[in-house]
N, C-alpha and C positions, 0 to 999 in steps of 0.2 A: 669091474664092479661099477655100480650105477648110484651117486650120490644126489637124492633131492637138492642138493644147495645147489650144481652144478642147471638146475632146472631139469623138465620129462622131455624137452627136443626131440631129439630122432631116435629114442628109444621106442619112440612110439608109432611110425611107418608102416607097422603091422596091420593088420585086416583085423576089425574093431571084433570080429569075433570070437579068434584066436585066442584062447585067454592062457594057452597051455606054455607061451614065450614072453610071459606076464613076469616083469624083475621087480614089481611093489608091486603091494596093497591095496587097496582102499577101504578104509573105515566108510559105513555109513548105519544111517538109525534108519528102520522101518517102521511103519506107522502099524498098529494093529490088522489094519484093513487089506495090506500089501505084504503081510511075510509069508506069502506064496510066493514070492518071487525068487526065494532062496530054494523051490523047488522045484524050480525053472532053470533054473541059472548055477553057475559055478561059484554060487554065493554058499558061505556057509554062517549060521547063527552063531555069534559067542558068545553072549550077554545077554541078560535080561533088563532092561530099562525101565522108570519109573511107567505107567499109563499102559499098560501092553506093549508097548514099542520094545522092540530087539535091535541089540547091536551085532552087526555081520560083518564080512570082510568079504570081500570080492577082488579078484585078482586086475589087476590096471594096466589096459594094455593100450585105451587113448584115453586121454582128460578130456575131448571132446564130448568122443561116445557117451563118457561116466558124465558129463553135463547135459548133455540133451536126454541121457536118461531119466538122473534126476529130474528136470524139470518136468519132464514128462505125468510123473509122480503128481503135480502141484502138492510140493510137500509133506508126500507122505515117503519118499526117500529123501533122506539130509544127508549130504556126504559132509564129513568130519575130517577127513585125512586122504590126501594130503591138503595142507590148510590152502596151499595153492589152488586148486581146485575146489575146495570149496569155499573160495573167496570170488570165482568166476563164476560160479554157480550163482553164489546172491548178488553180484550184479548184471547177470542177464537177467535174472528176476526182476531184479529192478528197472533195469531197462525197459522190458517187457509191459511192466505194469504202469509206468509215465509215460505209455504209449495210450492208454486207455484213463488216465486223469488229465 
């Protein structure tokens, strides 16, 4: 069994496309303008969000990948869970953007 407290470490070694040997989740919110991407991807919609924006689940098979994706997005994917990753998510944002003030 695979406990988030323990950290995502070498659970995640796997080839970032694989999603089929995915042991979490990841929560994220889509912006109106991108929930095409759920039908692209082994993403599935659960929720309906205030604004158009949907909440989906996509299976996590690197915190990398799921970060360079989102940011790929400029915010119109949020990942929400696990909060680990989306706490690396907004500071490469940040990083990113005190590079250009």
């Amino acid at each position: 069994d695979f406990c988030l407290s323990r950290g995502l470490g070498d659970v995640y070694k796997r080839q970032p496309f694989d999603f089929s040997g995915a042991v979490v989740t990841a929560a994220i919110e889509l912006a109106p303008d991108v929930r095409w991407l759920a039908d692209e991807s082994p993403m599935s919609i659960v929720g309906e969000l205030p604004g158009g924006r949907a909440a989906a689940e996509l299976p996590l098979v690197s915190p990398d990948w799921l970060i360079r994706f989102s940011l790929a997005y400029g915010g119109k994917v949020v990942v929400t869970n696990p909060e680990s990753v989306a706490t690396d998510v907004r500071k490469r944002a940040e990083t990113a953007l005190e590079k250009y003030l």
